[in-house]
N, C-alpha and C positions, 0 to 999 in steps of 0.2 A: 504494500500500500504506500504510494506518496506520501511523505509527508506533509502536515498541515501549515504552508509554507509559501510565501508569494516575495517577488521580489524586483521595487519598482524603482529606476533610474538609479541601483546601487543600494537600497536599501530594502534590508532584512523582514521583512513581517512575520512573525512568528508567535506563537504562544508562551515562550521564555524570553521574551523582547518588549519592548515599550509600545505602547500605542501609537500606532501613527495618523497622525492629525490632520486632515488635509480643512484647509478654510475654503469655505466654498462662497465664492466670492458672487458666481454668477454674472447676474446683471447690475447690482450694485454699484458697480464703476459709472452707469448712467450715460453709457455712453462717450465717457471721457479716458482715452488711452493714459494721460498725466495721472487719472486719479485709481487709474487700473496700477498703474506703478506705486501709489502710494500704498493701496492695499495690499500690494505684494509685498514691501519695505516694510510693515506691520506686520504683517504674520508671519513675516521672516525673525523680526525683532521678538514677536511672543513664543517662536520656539515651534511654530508649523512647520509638518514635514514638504508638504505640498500645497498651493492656489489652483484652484477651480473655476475656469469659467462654465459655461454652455453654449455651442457652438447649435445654431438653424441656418439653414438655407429657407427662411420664411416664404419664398412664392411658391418653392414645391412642396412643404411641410403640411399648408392649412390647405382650403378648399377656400376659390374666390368667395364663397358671404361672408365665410368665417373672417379671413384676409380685413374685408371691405366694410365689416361690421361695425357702426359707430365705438369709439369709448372715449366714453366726454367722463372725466373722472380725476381726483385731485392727483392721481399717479399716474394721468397718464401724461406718453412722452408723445403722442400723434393722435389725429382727432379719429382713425380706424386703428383695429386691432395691429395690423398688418404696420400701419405703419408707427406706431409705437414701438411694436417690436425691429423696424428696421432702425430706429432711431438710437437702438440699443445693442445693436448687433456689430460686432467688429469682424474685419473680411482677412482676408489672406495676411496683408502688409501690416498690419495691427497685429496679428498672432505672430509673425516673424518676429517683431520689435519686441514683443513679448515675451515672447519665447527669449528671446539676445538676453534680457533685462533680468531675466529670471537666472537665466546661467552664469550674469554677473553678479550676482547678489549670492547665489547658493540655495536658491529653494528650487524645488522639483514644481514642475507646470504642465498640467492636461485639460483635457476639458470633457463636457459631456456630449456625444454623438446623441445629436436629434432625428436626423434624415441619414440616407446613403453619401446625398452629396454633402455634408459635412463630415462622414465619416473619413469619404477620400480628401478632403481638403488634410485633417488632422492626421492621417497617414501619410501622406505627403510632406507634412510638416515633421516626421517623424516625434510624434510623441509619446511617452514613455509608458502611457497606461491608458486604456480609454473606460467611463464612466457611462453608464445606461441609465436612466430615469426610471422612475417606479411606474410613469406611463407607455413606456415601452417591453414591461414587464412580461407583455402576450406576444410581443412582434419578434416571434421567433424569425422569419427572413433578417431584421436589422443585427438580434443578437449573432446570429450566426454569422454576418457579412462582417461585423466587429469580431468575431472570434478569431476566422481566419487571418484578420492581420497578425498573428502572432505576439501580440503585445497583451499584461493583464490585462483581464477584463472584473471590472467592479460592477457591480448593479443594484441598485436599491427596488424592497420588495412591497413599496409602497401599495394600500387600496387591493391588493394581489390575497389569492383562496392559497393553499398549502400548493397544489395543486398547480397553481400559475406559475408557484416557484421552482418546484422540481422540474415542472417543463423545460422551466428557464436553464436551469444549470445546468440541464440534460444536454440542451441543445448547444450552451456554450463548451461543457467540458466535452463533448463526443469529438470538439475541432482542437483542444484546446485546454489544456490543464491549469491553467494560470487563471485561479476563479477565486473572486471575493464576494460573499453574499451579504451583503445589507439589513440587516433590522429598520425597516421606516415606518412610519405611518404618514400618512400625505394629508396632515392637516396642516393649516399655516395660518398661527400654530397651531401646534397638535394638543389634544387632552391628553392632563397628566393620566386619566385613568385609561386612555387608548394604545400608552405606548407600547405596550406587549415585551418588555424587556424580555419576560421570560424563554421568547419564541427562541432567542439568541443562542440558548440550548437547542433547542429543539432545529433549529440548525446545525448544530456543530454532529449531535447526533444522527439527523440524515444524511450531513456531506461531511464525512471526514475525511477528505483531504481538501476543504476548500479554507482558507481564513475567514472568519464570520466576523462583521461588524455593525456598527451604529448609523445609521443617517439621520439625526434629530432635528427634528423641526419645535421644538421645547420650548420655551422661554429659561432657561438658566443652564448652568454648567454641573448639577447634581449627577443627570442621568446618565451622561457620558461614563463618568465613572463607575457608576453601577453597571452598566454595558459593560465597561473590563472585568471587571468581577465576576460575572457572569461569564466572559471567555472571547469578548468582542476586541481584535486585536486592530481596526480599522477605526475613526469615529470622525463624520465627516460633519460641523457643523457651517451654517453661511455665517459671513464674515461681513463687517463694514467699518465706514469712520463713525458712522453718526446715525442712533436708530430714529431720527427724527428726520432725517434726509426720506426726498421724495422717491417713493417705489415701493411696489408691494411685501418687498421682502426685507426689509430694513429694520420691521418691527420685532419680529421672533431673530435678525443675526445677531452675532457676539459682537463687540465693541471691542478694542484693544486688550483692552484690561479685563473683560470678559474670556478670551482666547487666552491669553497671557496664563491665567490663573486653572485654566481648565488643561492646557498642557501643565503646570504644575505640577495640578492634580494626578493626572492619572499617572507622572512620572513616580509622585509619590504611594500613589497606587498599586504599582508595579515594585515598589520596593518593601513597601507593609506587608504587599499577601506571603512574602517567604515560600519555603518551599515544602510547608506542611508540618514541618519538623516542631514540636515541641521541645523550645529549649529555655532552660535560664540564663539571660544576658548581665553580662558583671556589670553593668550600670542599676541592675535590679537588687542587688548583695544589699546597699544601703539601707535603700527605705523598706525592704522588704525584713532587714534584723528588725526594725526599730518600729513594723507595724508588726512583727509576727511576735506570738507568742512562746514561752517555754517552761516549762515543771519548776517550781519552787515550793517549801516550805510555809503552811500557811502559818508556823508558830514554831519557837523554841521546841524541839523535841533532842532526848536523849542518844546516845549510841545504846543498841539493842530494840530500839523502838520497833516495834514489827508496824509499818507503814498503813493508814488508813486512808480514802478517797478526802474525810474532812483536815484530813494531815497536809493535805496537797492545793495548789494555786496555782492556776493557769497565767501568767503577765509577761508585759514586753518588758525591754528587749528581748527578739526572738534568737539569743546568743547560748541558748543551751539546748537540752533535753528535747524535744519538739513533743507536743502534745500528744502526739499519735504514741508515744511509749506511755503512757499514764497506765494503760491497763498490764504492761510488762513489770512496774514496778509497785502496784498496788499489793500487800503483802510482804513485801520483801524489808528484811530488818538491816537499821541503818548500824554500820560500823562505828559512826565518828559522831558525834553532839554535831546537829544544825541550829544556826539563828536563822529568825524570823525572816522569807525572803531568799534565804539563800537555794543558789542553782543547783538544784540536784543532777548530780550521774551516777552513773553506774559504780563509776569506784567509788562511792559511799556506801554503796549496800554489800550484804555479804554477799561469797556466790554463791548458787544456784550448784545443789546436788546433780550430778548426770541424770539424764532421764526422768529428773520429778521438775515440780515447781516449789521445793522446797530448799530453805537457804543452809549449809554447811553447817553441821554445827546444832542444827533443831531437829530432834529423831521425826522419823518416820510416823503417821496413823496407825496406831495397832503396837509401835516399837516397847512401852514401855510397861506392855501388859504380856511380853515376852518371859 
């Protein structure tokens, strides 16, 4: 079997590895290539693996009403659907410069395949990963057309039955091993009670050899993390400068410092869960003498005292005896005078006859009627 394992522009995806974070920037830039570079300069700065556009070829994507449909609306960027979206859509020379800008800087840059003919644009641009939409979820023809370029293939399983999904992977892994599946839900934003983290399982255990991840559309930085914990080594959230800036999607993205803190997170994530192992860390030794407790003396007693339950104190510091011996040393007679308080052990008591629970020195039941 494969290992569960993807690997995009140099970097590792893995189950024993850090999450990787891609900002999904989308449309957000507004249209503006300067402000598409700012948003890449920010999520480079907060510790993103990768920026995300969405890449349409808009006249062949929709159907002319759809296209030609009014949207009079405070987001929009044209008075038809069609052309707001051209208003927003960057062409060939825009993704080159892009693309240059991003390999200057150090972050990894793909986008999402909407149509065929974006598909080939971004294959021709040779880009390192390509991204499917949770509304492409059925159009087995595009998964497959993106499969065969050879490059991952991510996809989010937005609005999609179990059903939609195995189609999905079927179709991409039969070309194509290099598969990442998605946890979404295609609300925007989505209910906290919709988001189905637990599905995140329930992917790992139908595709074990694919890397399983997050595509949140959420309002905060919580669920991401929970996605890792659950086994989600991907978590793809949108990005912006400003959730107050005009555009639909500005409202559910992260903000700098939003992003910043959510790779933090899951880095810190990634290093709390360990590796199963229950151990004690020598930074625990302190507070754990001085809140745990150990066997003392509740009173002055004699040497020969044969030891009672009301004889004994349980108190911190936890620097002797540990409680759990209380029932080993009940009975047992003290060799030496204790003050009140003091830390009992074992070298105070006598020893203990072979084979009985009777201490040296005190005959047997039955011994003295011999």
């Amino acid at each position: 079997m494969k290992r569960r394992e993807l690997t995009i522009d140099g970097a590792r995806i893995a189950d024993d590895g850090d999450c990787y974070v891609i900002a999904e920037i989308g449309h957000n830039h507004q249209g503006s290539i300067e402000q598409a570079k700012k948003l890449f300069e920010e999520a480079k700065r907060c510790g993103a693996h990768a920026v995300k556009l969405q890449k349409r070829d808009n006249r062949s994507l929709y159907t002319a009403d759809f296209y030609n449909r009014p949207y009079d609306n405070e987001n929009s960027f044209g008075p038809t659907y069609g052309l707001h979206r051209e208003a927003l859509e960057f062409g060939r020379s825009e993704y080159e410069e892009l693309k240059g800008y991003a390999a200057e800087i150090g972050i990894t840059f793909f986008a999402t395949a909407f149509d065929f003919q974006s598909t080939e644009l971004l294959a021709d641009l040779d880009m390192p990963a390509f991204k499917i939409a949770s509304g492409d979820l059925t159009n087995t023809p595009l998964l497959r057309f993106v499969a065969e370029i050879g490059k991952p293939v991510i996809f989010s399983t937005g609005g999609g039955a179990l059903d939609d999904v195995r189609r999905a992977y079927e179709t991409v892994a039969e070309v194509n091993r290099e598969v990442a599946v998605l946890q979404c839900t295609a609300g925007y934003p989505a209910d906290w009670a919709e988001l189905d983290l637990r599905v995140i399982e329930t992917y790992r255990q139908l595709f074990p050899e694919a890397v399983v991840g997050y595509s949140g559309h959420d309002n905060g930085i919580a669920m991401p993390v929970a996605a890792y914990v659950l086994g989600a080594r991907i978590v793809e959230k949108h990005f912006t400068l400003n959730r107050a800036m005009k555009g639909t999607d500005h409202v559910f993205s992260l903000e700098p410092t939003g992003l910043r803190k959510l790779v933090r997170d899951l880095q810190r994530a990634r290093s709390a869960l360990g590796d199963g192992t229950k151990t004690p860390h020598a930074r625990e030794a302190d507070p754990i003498a001085k809140m745990s407790k150990k066997i003392v003396v509740a009173t002055t007693l004699p040497a020969g005292h044969v030891l009672r339950r009301e004889d004994l104190a349980l108190k911190s510091p936890g620097d002797g005896l540990p409680p759990y011996e209380l029932e080993n040393v009940i009975g047992r007679t003290l060799r030496h005078p204790l003050g009140e308080d003091a830390a009992l052990t074992f070298e105070h008591l006598e020893e203990l006859l072979p084979g009985t629970l009777e201490p040296a020195g005190v005959p047997l039941r039955g011994d003295d009627e011999r």
